[in-house]
C-alpha positions in Angstrom: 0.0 0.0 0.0 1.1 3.6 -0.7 1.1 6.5 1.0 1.3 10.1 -0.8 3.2 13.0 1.9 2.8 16.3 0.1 4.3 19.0 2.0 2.1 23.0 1.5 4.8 25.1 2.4 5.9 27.8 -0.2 9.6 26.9 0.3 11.6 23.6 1.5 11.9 23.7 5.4 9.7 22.7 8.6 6.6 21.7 6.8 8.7 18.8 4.3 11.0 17.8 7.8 7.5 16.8 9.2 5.7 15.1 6.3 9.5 13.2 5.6 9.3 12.0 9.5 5.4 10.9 9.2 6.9 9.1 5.6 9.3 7.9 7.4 7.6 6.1 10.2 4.9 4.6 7.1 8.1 3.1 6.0 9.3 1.8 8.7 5.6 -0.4 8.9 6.4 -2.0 5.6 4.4 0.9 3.6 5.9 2.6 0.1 6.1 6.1 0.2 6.1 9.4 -2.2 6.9 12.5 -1.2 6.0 15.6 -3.2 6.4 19.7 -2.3 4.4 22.0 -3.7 7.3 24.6 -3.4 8.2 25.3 -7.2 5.2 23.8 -8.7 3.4 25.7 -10.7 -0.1 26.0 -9.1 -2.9 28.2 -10.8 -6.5 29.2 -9.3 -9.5 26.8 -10.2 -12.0 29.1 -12.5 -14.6 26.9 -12.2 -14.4 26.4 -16.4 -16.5 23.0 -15.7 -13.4 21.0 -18.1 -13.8 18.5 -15.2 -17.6 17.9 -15.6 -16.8 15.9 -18.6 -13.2 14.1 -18.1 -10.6 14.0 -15.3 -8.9 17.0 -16.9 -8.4 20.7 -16.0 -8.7 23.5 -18.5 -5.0 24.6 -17.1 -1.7 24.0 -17.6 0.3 24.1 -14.7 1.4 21.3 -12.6 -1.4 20.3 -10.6 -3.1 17.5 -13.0 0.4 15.3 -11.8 -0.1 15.6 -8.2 -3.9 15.3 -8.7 -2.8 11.7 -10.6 -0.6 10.7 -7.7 -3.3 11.4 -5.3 -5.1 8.8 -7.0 -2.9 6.5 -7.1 -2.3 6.2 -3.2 -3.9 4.7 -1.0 -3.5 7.1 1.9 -2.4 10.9 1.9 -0.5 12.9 4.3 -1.3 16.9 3.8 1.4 19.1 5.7 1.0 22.7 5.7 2.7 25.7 8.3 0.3 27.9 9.8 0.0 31.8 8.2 -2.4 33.7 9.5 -4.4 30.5 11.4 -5.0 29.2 7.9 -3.0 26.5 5.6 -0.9 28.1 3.0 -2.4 29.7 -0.1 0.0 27.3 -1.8 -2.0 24.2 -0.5 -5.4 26.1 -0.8 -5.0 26.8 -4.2 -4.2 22.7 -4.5 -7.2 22.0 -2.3 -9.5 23.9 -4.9 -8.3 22.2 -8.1 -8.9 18.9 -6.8 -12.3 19.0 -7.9 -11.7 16.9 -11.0 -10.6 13.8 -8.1 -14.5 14.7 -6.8 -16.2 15.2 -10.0 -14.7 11.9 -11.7 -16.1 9.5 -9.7 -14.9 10.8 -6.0 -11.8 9.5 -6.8 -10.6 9.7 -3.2 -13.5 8.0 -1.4 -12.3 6.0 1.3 -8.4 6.9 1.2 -6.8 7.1 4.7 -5.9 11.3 5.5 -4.4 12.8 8.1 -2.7 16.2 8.4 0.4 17.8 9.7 0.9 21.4 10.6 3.6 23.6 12.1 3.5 26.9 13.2 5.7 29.4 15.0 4.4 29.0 18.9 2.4 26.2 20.6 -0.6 27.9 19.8 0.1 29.9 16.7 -3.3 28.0 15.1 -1.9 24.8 14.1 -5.0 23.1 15.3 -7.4 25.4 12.4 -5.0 24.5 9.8 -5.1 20.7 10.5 -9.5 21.4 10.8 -9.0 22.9 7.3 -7.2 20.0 5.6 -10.0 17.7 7.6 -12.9 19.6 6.3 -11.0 19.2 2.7 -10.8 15.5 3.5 -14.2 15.2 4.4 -15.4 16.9 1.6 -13.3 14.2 -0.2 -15.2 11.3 1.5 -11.5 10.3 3.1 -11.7 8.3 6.0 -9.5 11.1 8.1 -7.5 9.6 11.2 -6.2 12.3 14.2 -2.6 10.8 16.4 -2.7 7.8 17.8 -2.9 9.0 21.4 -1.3 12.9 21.9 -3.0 15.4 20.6 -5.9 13.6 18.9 -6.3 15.6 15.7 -2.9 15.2 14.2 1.0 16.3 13.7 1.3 19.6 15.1 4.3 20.6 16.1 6.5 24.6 16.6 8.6 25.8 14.1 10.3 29.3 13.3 13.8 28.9 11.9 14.6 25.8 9.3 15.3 22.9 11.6 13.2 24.0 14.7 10.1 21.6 14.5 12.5 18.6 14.4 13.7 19.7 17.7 10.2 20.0 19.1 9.9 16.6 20.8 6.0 16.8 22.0 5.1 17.9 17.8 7.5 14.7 16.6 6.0 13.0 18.8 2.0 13.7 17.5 3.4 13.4 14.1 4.5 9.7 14.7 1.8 9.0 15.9 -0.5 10.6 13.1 1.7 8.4 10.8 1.5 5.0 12.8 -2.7 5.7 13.0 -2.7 5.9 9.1 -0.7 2.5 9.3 -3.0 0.7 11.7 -6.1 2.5 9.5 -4.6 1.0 6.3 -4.0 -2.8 8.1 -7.7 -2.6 8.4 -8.7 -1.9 5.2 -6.4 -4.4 3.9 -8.4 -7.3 5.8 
């Protein structure tokens, strides 16, 4: 079974560290991973153009159709994002809107194990409304969305300001572990 990290930051730092660790615990329970950053992909707005009410397609041409395939290929999806302004990052959001070819085709996503990850600069710098927003995105998905395993109950969340800081944060490693090993134990039950 496969599970699909994809890490909302606008550049390489906090956000991917996290995702990599919750990878690297899947891993480690005899699951294949894929990593992907949205830093550096080209991401345009969804105009609504309706290309997708007839074919899994999307009127642009940007980079998104890829990551919208490899979403469909996995079997469970980690979402990352830091925390700006209490809210994921506009990078993700813009993602989050363009899926709507994965829903319009046939709810491609139905089912698939989710969880989310978020880091911001203080314990309680609104990690815990980023990680509702990739929920409610999940939801909306029909994923079947899993919290940690037994810390903080709604997933990875962890502090981190400079590059390098949320590794450090031993309580948010911690909840992202444990995120990672309840998508494992979620995934051993939909494989019986």
């Amino acid at each position: 079974m496969k599970v699909l990290g994809i890490g909302g930051s606008h550049r390489r730092g906090n956000t991917e560290d996290l995702v990599k660790k919750a990878l690297e615990t899947c891993r480690q329970n005899r699951l294949e991973t894929e990593y992907i950053s949205l830093a550096g992909l080209r991401i345009e707005y969804c105009t609504d153009c309706g290309a997708c009410r007839k074919a899994f397609t999307c009127s642009q041409k940007d980079d998104v159709m890829a990551v919208l395939q490899k979403m469909s290929d996995a079997d469970a999806i980690i979402v990352g994002s830091p925390t700006y302004f209490g809210c994921v990052s506009g990078r993700l959001k813009a993602l989050f809107d363009r899926t709507l070819p994965l829903r319009r085709q046939g709810n491609m996503l139905k089912d698939k194990v989710g969880a989310a990850i978020a880091v911001g600069g203080s314990r309680n710098g609104g990690q815990e409304h980023v990680v509702q927003q990739i929920h409610a995105w999940m939801l909306i998905q029909e994923m079947t969305v899993v919290g940690d395993k037994k810390t903080a109950h709604f997933g990875g969340i962890a502090v981190g300001r400079n590059p390098g800081d949320a590794l450090q944060d031993i309580v948010g490693v911690e909840t992202v572990v444990n995120t990672a090993l309840k998508v494992v134990e979620a995934l051993e039950k939909q494989r019986k």
